[in-house]
N, C-alpha and C positions, 0 to 999 in steps of 0.2 A: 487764742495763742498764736504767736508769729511761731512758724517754719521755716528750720533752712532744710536744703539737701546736701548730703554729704555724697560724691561721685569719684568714683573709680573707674578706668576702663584697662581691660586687655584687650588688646588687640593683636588679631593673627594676622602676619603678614605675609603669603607665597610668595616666596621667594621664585626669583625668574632664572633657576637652573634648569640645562635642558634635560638633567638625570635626574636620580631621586638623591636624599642626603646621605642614604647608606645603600644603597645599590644603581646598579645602571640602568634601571628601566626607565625608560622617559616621562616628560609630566604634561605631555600632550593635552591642551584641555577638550573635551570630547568625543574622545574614542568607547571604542561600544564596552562595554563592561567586561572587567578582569580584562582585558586584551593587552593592559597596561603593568601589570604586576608581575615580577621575577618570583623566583624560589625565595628568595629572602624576603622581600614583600610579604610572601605567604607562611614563613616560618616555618619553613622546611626545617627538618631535623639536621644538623651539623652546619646549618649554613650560619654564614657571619656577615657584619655591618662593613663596611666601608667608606671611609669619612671622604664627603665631597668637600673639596679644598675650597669651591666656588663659593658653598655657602657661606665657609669664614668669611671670606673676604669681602661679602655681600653686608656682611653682620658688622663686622668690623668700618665699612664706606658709612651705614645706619651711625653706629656712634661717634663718628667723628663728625657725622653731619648734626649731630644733636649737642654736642662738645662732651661728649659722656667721656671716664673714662677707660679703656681698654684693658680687660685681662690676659695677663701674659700668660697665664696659665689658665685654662677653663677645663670642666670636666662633666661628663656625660653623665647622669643617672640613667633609672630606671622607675616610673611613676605607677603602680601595679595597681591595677582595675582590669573589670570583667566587661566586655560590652564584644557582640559579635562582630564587627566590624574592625576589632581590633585581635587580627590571629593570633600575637606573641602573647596577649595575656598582661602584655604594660608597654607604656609607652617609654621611647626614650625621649627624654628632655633635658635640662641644668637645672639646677637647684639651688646649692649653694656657691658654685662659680660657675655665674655666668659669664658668656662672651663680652657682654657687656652692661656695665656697674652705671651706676648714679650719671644721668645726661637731666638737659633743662631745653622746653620746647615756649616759645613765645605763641600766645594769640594774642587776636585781635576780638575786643565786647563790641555789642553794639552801640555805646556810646562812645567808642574811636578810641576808649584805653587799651591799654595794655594789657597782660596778666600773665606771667610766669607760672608754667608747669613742669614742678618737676617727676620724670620720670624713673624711677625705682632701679629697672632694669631692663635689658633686651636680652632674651635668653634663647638658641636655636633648639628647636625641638623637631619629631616628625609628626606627620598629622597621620589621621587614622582614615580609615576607608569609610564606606558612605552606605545607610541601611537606605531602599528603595520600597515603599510600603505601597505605589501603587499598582494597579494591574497584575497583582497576584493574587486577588482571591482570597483575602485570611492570613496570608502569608508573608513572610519579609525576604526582599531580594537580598543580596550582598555585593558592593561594589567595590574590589581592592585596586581601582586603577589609583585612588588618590594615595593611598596608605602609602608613608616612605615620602610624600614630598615634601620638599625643607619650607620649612615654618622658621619666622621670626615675631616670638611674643614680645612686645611691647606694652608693660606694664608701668602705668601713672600712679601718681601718688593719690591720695584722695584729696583735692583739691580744686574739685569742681565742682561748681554748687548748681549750677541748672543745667538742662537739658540743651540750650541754646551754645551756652559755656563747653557743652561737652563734645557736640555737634562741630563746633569752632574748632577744639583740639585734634578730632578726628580729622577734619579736613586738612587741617595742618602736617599730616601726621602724611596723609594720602598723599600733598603736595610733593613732601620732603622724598618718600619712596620712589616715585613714579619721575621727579627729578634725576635723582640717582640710578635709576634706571636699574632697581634689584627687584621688582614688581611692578606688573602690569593694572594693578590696582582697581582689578577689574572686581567688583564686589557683587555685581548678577553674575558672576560666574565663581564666587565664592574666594576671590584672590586678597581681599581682605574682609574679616568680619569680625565681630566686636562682642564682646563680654564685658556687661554694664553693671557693676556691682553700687548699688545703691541705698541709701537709708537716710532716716528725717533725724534731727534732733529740733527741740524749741529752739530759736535764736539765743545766740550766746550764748548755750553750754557747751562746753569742752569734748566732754565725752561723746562718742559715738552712740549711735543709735545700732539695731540688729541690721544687720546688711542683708539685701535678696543679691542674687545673680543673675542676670538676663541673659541665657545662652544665644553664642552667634548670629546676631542679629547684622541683616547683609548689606544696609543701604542707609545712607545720614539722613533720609525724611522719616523710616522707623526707627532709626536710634531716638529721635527726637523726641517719636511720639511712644514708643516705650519707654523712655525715660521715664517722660511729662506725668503719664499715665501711671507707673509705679510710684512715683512720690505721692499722686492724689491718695492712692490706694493703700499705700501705707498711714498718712496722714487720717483717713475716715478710718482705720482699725483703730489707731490709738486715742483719738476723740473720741471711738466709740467703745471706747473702754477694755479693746481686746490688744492683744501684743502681734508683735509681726514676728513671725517664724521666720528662722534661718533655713534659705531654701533656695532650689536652683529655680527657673520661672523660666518658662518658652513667651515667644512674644509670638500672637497669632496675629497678623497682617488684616487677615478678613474680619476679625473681629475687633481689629482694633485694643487686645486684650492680651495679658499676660495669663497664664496658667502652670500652677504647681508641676515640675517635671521629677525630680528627688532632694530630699532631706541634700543640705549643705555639706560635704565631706571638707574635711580638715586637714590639711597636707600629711599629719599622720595617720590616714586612714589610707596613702597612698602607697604606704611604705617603701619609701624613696631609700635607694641604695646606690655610689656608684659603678656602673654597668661594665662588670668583667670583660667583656669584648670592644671594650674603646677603650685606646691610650688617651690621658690627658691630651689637650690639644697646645701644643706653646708655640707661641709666636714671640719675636724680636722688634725692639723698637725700630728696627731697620723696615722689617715688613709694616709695623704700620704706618712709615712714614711715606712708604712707596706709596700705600694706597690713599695716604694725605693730599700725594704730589698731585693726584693723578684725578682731584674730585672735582664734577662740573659747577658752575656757575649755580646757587643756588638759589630758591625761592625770596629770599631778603635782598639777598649780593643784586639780584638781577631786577627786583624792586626801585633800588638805590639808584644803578646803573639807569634806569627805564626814566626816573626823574629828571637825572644829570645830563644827560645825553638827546633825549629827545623832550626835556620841558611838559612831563607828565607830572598832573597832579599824582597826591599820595593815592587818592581815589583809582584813578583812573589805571596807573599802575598796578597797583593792587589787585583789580580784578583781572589784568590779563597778564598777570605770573602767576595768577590762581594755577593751571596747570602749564606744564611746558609746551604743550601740543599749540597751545593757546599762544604764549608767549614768543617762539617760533615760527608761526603764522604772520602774527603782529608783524616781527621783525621784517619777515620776506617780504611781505606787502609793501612797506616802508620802504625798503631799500628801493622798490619801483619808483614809486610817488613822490616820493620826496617831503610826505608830510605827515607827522608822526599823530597829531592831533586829528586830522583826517580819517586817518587809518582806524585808529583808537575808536573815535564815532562810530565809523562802520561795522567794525567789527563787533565793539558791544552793543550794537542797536540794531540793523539791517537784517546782519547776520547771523546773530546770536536769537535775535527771533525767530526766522526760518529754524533753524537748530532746534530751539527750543521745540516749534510747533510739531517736528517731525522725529523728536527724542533722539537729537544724533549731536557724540559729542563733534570736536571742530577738526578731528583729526578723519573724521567721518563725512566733512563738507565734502556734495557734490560741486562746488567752488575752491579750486586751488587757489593757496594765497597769492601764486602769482595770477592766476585771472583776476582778482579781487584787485591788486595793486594797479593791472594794466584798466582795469574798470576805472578807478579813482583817478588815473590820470587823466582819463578823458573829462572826466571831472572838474578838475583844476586845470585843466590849459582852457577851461569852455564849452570844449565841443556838445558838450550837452548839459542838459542843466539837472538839478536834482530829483524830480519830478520823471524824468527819460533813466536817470542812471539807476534809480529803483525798479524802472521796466526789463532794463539789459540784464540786472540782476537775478531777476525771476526768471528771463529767459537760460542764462546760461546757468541757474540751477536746474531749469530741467532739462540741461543738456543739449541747447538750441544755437552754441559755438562759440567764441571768444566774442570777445566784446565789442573790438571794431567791426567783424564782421556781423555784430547783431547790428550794431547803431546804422551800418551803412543798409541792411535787409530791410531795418524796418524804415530808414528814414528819420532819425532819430537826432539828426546833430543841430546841436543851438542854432538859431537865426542871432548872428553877429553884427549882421550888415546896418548902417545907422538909417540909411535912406529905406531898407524895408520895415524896419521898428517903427519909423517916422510914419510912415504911412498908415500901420497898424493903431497908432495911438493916436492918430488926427481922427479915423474913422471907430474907436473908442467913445473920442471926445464928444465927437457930432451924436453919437448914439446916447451917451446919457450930458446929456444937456444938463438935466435937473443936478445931476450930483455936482455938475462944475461950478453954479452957480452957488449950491451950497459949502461948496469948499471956497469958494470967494469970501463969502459972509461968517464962514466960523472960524473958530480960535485953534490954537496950533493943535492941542489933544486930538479935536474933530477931524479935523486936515489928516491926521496918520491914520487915521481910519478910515477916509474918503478917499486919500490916496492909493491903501492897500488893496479899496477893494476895484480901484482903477486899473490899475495893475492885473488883478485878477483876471478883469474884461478881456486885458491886451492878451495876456497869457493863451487865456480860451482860445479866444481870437485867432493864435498863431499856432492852435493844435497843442498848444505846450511847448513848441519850439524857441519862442523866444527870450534871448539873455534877461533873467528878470534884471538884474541887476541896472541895466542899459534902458529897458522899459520904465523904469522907476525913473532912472536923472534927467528921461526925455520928458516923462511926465511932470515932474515938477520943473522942467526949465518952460514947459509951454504953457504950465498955471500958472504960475508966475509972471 
């Protein structure tokens, strides 16, 4: 029997206020435990909530950036469950109005289509504190610095069928926030993570299958692989003639593995009520158009522009408004050089390796994009060739000084001169005799291959210093 997956995801998103959503203690990320939580944090007896204004407005930037739309009226519950971690004894969150109603998020498949998702709702909640199980002995720590800081849930519709599809939405989702600049999106430090509600039916029927939940999972290569993972796993239950229980599931990293956490509760097992100590929250079409006026340049818009403007393919643009840090980089480089194509190469190739190989995103290069721009120029006006410009590169990532001053240290700048090329590719020529002779006698294919590795010779030849380009016209005007 064919399978599809049926996928849902919520997603938390910290918000990037420097207080909490209902008190003033700050959301510092790693400060030593409890050093971060007020009396209200902690649920002191008579104390009360206090609505951060920031976070509306943080909530409200999210759905206009999604085209969702905005409630003028929103209201506070209270989501009631037992967990230590959690002093008041429930959470406060939205339920039935939220801050914000029905938005629509575009991906991209791996076949270059398209595919619209839409999203349910975004609803501010706080988050709870954090159990510490290790280096106690038996025992569970309690950590209330997080408890109190503003959350924005971000709940899809279920309309995503694989693990890759879902992966795609989440990144789109990361882009859009970290654009906006209302999270740091930092997911190893817990600033977004993702609850994956998933379940199989045959191909083509309607109905839903039993859904699991995958709690908090922090990073897009384990959303992937818990995904990928629970569909198998659901899939060999029902083939094997057993049903899949509705249930919550941890996704263990080291094992590669989901495991049973609790029985699935049911939003009335929450006993959601709204929360006597918050007023409704209302806003005027006036205030959300301020914060309309006032939204950056986003992940498409800047896509579009990255085409038009500097003659980027769809590809090429694409990957580097993936994030802003990224796209920002690009730009300042460019403005050095002068060459947008240029820039683009290096940046997704050179640089993006190093990165890669040293797990640092580009906002973390030890290369500012103005060193990278004034690198490239050298580049393009000659001074060295590319072969030298990957050398400057290594050096002044390890910090060995800008790029003139590396090219001029080591010795580094192109041989331009025609009369010292000249003399490099006469004593080439003399040196392999055989291959000249054999470029005499073959046919033009052989000739580009006898050619390049003539070239090669001269190159050696001159340490690397000379203009291949120059090296090449002088070779074929003296074969010739």
């Amino acid at each position: 029997m064919e399978w599809e997956a049926v996928i849902g995801l919520e997603v938390h998103v910290q918000l990037a206020t420097k207080s909490k959503i209902f008190s003033g203690a700050a959301t510092t990320f790693g400060a030593e435990p409890n050093t971060q939580a007020c009396a209200v944090d902690l649920a002191m007896p008579g104390m009360l909530p206090v609505m951060n204004e920031e976070a509306v407005r943080m909530a409200v930037m999210f759905g206009l950036a999604i085209g969702a739309e905005i409630n003028t009226r929103s209201v506070f519950d209270r989501k009631n469950y037992f967990y230590p971690d959690l002093p008041k004894g429930y959470q406060i969150s939205q339920l039935d109005h939220p801050t914000v109603k029905q938005g629509k998020l575009d991906i991209q498949l791996e076949n270059g289509e398209k595919k619209t998702i839409n999203i349910t709702r975004a609803h501010l909640e706080e988050d709870a504190g954090k159990s510490l199980h290790e280096d106690f002995h038996g025992m569970t720590g309690i950590d209330l610095n997080r408890a109190g800081t503003p959350l924005l849930e971000i709940v899809s519709e279920p309309e995503l069928r694989s693990a890759k599809e879902a992966v795609a939405y989440l990144k789109k989702l990361h882009s859009i926030v970290t654009y906006l600049g209302i999270s740091d999106g930092d997911m190893s430090q817990g600033s977004m993570r993702c609850d994956c509600n998933v379940s199989v039916r045959p191909k083509g029927q309607k109905e839903f299958g039993v859904r699991t939940e995958i709690k908090n999972v922090n990073s897009f290569r384990f959303v992937e692989k818990a995904i990928q993972g629970e569909i198998e796993r659901q899939i060999d239950l029902i083939e094997g003639g057993l049903k899949v229980e509705q249930e919550t599931r941890l996704y263990d990293a080291d094992d590669d593995d989901t495991r049973p956490m609790r029985s699935k509760e049911f939003a009335n097992d929450y006993r959601y009520f709204p929360d006597p100590d918050l007023l409704p929250i209302e806003i005027d079409d006036a205030y959300i158009e301020a914060i309309r006026s006032k939204l950056p340049e986003l992940p498409e818009q800047k896509l579009a522009r990255f085409c038009s403007e500097y003659g980027l393919s769809d590809y090429d643009a694409g990957v580097l408004v993936s994030s802003r840090a990224q796209a920002d980089y690009f730009e300042v480089a460019t403005r050095i050089v002068g060459d947008a194509k240029l820039t683009a190469n290096w940046v997704m190739g050179e640089l993006a390796k190093r990165l890669n190989q040293n797990s640092l995103d580009i906002s973390q290069s030890p290369v500012p994009a103005e060193g990278l721009g004034k690198l490239l120029l050298r580049l393009k006006d000659n001074t060295i060739n590319g072969k030298a410009a990957k050398d400057v590169l290594e050096a002044m990532w390890n910090g060995e000084g800008e790029a003139d001053e590396i090219i001029e240290k080591k010795g580094l700048k192109q041989v331009s001169d025609t009369g010292a090329i000249e003399a490099i590719v006469d004593e080439v020529l003399a040196n392999n005799a055989a291959q000249v002779e054999q470029y005499k006698a073959a046919d033009e294919a052989k000739r580009g291959k006898l050619i390049s590795f003539l070239v090669g010779q001269a190159i050696k030849a001159s340490k690397g210093k000379a203009n291949p380009q120059q090296v090449k016209a002088i070779l074929a005007q003296k074969l010739s």
